[in-house]
Backbone as CSV, one residue per row, in Angstrom:
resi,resn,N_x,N_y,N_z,CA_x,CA_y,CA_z,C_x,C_y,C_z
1,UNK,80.015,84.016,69.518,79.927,82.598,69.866,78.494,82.289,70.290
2,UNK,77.795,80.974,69.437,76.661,80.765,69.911,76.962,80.337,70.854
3,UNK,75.869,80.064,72.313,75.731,79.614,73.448,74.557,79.071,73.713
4,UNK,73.861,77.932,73.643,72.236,77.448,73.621,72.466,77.209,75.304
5,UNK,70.931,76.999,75.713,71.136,76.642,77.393,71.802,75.216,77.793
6,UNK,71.751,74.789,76.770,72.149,73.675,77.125,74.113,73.328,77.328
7,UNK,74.755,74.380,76.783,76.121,74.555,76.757,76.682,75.438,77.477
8,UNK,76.075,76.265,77.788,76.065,77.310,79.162,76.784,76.639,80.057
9,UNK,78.208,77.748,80.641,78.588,77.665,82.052,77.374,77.855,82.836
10,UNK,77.754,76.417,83.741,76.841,76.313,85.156,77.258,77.467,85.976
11,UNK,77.928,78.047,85.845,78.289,79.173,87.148,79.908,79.784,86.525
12,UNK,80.416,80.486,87.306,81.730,81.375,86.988,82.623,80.156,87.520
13,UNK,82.120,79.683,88.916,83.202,78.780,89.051,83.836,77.852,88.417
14,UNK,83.008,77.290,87.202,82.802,76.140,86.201,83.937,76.819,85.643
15,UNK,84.332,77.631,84.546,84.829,78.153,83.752,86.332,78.246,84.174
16,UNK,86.211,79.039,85.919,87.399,79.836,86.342,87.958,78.234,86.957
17,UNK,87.640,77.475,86.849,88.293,75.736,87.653,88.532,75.657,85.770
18,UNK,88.350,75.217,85.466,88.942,75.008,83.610,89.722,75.779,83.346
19,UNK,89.774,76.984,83.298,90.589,77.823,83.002,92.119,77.502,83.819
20,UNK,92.154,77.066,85.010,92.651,77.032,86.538,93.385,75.760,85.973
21,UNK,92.452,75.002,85.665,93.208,73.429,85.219,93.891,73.407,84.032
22,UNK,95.044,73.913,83.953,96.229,74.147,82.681,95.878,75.033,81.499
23,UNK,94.383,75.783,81.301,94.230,76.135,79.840,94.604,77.309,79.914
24,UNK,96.319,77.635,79.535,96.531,79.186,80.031,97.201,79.502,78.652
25,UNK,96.521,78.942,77.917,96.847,79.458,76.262,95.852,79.892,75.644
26,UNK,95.604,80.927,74.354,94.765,81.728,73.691,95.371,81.882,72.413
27,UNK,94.133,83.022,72.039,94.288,83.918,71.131,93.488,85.236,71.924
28,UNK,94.487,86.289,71.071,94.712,87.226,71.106,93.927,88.239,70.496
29,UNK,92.763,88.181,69.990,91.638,88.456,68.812,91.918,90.719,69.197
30,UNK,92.208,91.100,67.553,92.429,92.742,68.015,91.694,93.223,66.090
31,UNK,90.679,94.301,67.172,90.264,95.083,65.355,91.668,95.353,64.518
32,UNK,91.575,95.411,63.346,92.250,95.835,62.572,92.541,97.720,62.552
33,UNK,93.582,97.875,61.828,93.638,99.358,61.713,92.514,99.798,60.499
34,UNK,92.162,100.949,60.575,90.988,101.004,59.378,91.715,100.385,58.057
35,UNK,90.684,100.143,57.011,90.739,98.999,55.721,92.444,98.185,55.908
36,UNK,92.148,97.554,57.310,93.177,96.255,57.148,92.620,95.486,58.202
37,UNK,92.438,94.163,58.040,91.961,92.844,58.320,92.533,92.913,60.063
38,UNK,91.353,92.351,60.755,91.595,91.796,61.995,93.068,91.035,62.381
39,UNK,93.314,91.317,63.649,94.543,90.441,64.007,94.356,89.487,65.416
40,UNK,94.769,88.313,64.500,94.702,87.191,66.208,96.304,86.759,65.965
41,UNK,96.816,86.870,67.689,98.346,86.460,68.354,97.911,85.252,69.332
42,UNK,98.630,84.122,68.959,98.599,82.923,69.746,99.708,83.273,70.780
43,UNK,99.299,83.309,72.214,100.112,83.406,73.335,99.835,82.857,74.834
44,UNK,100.423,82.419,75.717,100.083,81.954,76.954,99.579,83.779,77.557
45,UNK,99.106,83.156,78.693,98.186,84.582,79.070,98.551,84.126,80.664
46,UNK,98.504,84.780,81.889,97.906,84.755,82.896,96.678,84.885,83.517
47,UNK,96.184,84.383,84.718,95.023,85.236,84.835,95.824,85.969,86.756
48,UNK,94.913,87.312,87.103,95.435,88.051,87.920,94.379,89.252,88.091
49,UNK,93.540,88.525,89.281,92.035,88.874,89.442,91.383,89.185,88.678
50,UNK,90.779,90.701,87.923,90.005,90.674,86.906,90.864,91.071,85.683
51,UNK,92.199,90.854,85.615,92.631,91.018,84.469,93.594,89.586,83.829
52,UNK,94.093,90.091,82.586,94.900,88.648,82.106,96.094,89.638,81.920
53,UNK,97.274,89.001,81.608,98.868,89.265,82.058,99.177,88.951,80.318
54,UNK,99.503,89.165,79.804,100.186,89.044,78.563,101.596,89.832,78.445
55,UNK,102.492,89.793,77.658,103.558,89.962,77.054,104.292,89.901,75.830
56,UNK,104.622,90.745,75.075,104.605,90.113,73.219,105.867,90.851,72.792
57,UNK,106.495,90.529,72.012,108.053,90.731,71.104,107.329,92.458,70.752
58,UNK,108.011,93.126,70.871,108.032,94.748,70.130,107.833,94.903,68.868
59,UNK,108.402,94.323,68.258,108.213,93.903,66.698,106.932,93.678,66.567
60,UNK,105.707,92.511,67.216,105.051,92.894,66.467,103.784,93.437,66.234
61,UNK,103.244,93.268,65.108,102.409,94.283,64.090,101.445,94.562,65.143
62,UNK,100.892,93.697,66.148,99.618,94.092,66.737,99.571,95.452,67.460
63,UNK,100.759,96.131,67.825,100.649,96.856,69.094,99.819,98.569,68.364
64,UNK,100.030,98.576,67.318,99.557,99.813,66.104,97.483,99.468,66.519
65,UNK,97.842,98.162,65.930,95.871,97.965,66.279,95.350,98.163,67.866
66,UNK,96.183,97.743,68.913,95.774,97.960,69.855,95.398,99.497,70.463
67,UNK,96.694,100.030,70.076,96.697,101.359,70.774,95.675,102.364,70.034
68,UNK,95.287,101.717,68.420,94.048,102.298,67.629,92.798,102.202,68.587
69,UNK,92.437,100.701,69.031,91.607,100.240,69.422,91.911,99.769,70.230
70,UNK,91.928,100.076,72.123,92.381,99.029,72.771,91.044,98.268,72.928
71,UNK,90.031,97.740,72.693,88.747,97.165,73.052,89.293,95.453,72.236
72,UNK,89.561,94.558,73.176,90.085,93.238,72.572,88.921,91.890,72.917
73,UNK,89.244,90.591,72.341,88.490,89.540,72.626,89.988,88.448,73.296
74,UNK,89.972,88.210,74.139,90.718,86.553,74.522,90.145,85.800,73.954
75,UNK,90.310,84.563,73.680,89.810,82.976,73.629,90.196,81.880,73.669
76,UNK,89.835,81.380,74.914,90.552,79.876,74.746,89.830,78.666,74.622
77,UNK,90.426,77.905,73.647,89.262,76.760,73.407,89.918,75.610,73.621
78,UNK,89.972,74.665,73.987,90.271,72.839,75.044,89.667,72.260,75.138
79,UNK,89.861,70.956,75.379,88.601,69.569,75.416,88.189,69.311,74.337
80,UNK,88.263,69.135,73.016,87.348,69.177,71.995,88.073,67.781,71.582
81,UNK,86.589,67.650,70.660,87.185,66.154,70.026,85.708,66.013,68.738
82,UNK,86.305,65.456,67.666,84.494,65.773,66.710,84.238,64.050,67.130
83,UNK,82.437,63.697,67.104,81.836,63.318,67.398,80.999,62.317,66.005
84,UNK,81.661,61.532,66.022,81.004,61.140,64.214,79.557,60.802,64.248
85,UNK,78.925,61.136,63.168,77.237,60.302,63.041,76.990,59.513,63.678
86,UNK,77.096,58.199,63.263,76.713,57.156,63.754,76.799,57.271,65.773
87,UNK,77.541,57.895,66.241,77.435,57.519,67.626,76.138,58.439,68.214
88,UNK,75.476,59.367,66.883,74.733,60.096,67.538,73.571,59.781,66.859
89,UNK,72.973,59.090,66.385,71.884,58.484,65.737,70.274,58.372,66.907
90,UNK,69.480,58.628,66.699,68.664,58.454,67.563,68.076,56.834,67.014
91,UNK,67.528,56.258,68.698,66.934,55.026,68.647,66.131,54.705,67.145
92,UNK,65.996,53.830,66.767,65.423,53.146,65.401,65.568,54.153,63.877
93,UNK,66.918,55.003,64.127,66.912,55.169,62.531,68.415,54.807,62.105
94,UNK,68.735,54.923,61.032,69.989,54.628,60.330,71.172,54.889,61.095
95,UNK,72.087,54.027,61.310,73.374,54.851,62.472,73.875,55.906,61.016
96,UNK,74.073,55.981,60.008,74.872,56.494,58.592,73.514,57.793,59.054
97,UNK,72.720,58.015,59.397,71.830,59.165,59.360,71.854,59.879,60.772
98,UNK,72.662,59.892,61.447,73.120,60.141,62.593,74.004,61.257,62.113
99,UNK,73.594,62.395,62.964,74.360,63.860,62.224,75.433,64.075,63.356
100,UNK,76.996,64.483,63.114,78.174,64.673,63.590,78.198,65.852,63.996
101,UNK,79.232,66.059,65.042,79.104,67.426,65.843,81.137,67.366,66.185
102,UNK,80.749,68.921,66.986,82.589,68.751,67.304,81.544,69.140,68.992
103,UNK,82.689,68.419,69.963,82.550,69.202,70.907,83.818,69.880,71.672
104,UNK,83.611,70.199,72.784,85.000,71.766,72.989,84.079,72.098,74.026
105,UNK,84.839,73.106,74.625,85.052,73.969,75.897,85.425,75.172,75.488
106,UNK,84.764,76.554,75.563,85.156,77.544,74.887,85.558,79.015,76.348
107,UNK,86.159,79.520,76.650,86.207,80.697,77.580,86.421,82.098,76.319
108,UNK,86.111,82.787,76.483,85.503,83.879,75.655,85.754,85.224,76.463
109,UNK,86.984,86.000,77.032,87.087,87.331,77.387,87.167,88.358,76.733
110,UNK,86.123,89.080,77.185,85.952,90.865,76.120,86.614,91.649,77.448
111,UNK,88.217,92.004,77.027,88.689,92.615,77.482,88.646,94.457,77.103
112,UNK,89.628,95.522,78.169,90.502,96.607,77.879,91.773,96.544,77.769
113,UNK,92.452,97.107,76.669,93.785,96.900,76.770,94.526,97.660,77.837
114,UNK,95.441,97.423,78.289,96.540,98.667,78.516,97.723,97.956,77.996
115,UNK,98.430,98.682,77.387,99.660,98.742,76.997,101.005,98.984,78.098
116,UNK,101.908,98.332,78.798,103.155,98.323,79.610,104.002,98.675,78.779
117,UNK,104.649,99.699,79.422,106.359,100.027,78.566,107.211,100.517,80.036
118,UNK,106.412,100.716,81.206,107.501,101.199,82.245,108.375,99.817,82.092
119,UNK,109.748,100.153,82.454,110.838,98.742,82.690,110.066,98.057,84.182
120,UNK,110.091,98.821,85.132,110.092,98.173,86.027,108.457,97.485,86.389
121,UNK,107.488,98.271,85.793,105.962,97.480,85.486,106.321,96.199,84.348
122,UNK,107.373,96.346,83.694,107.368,95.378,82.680,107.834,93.909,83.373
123,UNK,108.770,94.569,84.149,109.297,93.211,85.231,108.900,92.939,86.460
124,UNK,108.045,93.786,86.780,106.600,92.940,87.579,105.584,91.940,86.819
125,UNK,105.434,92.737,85.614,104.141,91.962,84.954,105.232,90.652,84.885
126,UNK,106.580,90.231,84.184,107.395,89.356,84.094,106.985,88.269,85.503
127,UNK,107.174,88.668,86.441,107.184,88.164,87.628,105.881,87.405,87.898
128,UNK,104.938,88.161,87.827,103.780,87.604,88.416,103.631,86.258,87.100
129,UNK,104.488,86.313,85.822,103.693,85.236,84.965,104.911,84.332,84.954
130,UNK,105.925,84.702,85.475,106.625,83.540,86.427,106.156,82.505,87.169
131,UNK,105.715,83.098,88.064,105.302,82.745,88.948,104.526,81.814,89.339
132,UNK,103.289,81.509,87.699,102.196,80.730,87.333,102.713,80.093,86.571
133,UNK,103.890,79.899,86.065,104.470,79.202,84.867,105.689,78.361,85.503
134,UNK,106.472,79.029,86.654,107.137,78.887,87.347,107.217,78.365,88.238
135,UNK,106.349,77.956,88.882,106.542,78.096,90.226,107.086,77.471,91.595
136,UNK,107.919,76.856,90.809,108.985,76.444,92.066,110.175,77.803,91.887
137,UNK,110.418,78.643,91.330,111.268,79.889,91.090,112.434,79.470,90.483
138,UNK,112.747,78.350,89.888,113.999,77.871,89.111,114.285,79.195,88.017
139,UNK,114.502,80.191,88.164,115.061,81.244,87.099,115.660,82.167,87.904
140,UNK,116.433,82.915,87.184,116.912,84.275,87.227,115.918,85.216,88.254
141,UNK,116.392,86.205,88.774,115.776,87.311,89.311,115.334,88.262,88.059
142,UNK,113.625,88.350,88.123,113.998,89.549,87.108,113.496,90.943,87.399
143,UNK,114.569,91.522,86.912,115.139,92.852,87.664,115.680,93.801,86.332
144,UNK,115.499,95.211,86.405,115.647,95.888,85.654,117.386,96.323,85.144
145,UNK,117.961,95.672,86.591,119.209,96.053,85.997,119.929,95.136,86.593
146,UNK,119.562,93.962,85.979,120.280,92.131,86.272,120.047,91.597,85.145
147,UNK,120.965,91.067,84.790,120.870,89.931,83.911,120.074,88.666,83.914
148,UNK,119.501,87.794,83.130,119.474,88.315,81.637,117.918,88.680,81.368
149,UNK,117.002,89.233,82.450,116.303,89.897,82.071,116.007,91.366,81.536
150,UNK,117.188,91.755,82.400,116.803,93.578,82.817,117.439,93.745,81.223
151,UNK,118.328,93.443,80.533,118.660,94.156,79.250,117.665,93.437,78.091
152,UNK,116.784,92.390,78.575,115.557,91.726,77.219,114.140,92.850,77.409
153,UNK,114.605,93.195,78.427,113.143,93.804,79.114,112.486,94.856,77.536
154,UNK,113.823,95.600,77.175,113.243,96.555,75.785,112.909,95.931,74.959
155,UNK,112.716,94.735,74.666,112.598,94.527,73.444,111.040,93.311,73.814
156,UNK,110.649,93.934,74.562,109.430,93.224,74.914,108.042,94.386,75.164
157,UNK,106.815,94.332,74.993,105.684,95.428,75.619,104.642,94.337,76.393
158,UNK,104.419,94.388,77.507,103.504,94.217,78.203,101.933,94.732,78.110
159,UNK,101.012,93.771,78.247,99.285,93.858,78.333,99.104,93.647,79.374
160,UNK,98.145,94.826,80.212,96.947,94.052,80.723,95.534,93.942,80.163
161,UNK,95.520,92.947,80.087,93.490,92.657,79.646,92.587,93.021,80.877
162,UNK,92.125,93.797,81.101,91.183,94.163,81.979,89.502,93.459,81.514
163,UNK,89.156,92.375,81.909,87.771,92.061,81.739,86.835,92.637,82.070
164,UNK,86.403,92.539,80.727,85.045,93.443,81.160,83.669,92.508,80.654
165,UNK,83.656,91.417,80.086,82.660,90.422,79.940,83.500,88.872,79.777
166,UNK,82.678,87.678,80.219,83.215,86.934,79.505,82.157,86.221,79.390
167,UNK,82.342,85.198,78.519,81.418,84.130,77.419,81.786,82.315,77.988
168,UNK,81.476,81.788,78.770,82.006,80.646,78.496,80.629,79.219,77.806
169,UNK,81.268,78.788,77.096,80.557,77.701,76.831,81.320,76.242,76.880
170,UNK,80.244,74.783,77.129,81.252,73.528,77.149,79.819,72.965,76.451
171,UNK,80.469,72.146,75.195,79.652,71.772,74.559,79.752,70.405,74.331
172,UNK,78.665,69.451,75.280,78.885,68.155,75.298,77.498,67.286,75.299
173,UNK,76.780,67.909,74.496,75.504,67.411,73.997,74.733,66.843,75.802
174,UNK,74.616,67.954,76.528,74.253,68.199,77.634,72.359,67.914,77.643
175,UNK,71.775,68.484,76.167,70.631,68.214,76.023,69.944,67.014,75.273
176,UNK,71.130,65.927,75.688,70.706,64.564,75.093,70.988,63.666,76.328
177,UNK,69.842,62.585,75.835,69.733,61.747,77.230,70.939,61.270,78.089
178,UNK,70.711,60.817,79.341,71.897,60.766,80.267,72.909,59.155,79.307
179,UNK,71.955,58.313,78.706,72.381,56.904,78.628,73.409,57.311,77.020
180,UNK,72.677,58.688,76.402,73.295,58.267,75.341,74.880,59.333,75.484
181,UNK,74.812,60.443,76.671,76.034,61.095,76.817,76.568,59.792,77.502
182,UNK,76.696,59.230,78.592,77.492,58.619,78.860,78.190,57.471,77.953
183,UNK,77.592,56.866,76.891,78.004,56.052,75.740,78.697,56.950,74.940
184,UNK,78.490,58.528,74.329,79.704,58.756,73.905,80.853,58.651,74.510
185,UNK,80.748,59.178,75.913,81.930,59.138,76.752,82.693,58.413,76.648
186,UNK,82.002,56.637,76.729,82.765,55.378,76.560,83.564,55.745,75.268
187,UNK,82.734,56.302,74.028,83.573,55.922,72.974,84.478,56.386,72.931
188,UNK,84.712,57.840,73.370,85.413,59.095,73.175,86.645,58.393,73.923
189,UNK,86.625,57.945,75.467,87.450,57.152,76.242,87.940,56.014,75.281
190,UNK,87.314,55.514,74.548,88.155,54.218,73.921,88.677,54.402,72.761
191,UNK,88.626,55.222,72.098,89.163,55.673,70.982,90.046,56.257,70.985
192,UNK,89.858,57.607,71.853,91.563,58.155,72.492,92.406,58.839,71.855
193,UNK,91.892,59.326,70.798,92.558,60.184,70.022,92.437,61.633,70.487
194,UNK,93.995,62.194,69.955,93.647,63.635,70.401,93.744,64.176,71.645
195,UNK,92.420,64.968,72.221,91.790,65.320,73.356,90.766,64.234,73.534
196,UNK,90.616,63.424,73.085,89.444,62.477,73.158,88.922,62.312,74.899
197,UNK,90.157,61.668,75.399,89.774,61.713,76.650,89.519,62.982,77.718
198,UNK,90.301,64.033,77.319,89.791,65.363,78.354,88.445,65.495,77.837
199,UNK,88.192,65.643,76.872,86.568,65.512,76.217,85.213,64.720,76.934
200,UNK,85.925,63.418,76.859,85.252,62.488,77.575,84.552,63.220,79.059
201,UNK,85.613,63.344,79.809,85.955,64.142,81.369,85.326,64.916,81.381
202,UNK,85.014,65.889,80.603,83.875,66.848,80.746,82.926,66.429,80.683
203,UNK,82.677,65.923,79.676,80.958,65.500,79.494,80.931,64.540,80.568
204,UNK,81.269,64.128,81.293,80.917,63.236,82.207,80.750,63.949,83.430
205,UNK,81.450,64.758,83.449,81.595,66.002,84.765,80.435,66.981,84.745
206,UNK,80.020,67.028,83.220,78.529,67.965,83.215,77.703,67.119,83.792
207,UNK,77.423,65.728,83.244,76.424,65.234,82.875,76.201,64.782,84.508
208,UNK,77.507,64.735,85.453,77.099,64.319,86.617,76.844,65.484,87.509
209,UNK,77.210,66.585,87.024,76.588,67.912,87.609,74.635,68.017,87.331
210,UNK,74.747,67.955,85.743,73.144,68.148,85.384,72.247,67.270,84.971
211,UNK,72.757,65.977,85.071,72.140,64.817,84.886,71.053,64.792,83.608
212,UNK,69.684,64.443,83.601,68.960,64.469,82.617,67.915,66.242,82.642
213,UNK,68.496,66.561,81.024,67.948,67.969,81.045,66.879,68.324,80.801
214,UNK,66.363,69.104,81.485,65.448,69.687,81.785,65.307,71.334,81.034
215,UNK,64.715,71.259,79.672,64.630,72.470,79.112,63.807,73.680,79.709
């Protein structure tokens, strides 16, 4: 993932408050087994200090690539919305010559795998992503030998992602003047499609963090 300075997390906190604010969905990015193609699994994830909480059906195919290779990528990407020409045109030339962009919010973890198969690590890891998903406790107890977790428990394998780098970028044309981010904003806000408006929210949230940039 490119990252210019201008799209750069301001700090860890930037990222880990986004992340924090509902984006607890991914991909799953895993090498392939030798001469067979990479594998990405779309799944909700936890986070749980320096690691992420995952959980996946037994069945499937990924768990062969992992245990080949446990060395994985997370990624979650939110906020995005594309940005047409014309709103990005600089002063006195053609709005039709105004070049289009997408923008987005990217979090980027280069995890370690471990692989869960104890029952009762399996229904801890269960628990703790309860818990974040859950959390008023409206479910079942889950327990290794209660219903109706303790008999699903086999037919499930547990991850932890242990981080060991991460990447974040938010890309909201941060290195263009303050008058002309805040006018996309408007548009992005009035148009409203999509993510249009979480989009908006960021770039307005950078732009009032970093105001006019300074390369």
């Amino acid at each position: 993932m490119l990252v210019h300075p201008w799209d750069t997390g301001l700090d860890e906190a930037e990222w880990q408050t986004w992340i924090a604010d509902g984006h607890d969905f991914g991909q799953l990015s895993v090498n392939g087994l030798p001469g067979y193609q990479p594998m990405v699994v779309p799944t909700h994830f936890t986070c749980d200090g320096t690691r992420l909480l995952v959980h996946l059906a037994k069945p499937n195919p990924v768990w062969k690539a992992i245990e080949h290779d446990p060395d994985v990528v997370f990624a979650v990407i939110g906020d995005y919305a594309f940005v047409p020409g014309p709103w990005r045109a600089n002063p006195g030339i053609p709005p039709t010559d105004g070049v289009p962009t997408s923008y987005y919010a990217a979090v980027q973890f280069t995890c370690r795998a471990e692989i869960v198969d104890d029952p009762e690590a399996k229904a801890e890891l269960l628990r703790r992503r309860l818990a974040h998903f859950q959390p008023d406790g409206d479910h079942a107890p889950v327990a290794v030998d209660q219903p109706p977790y303790g008999r699903m428990l086999s037919g499930i394998r547990g991850l932890r992602l242990e981080v060991t780098d991460v990447r974040a970028k938010f890309k909201y044309d941060d290195h263009k003047p303050v008058e002309h981010r805040s006018t996309v904003a408007e548009r992005l806000t009035e148009r409203g499609h999509g993510l249009d408006v979480p989009a908006a929210r960021q770039q307005l949230r950078r732009l009032d963090r970093i105001g006019p940039w300074n390369s």
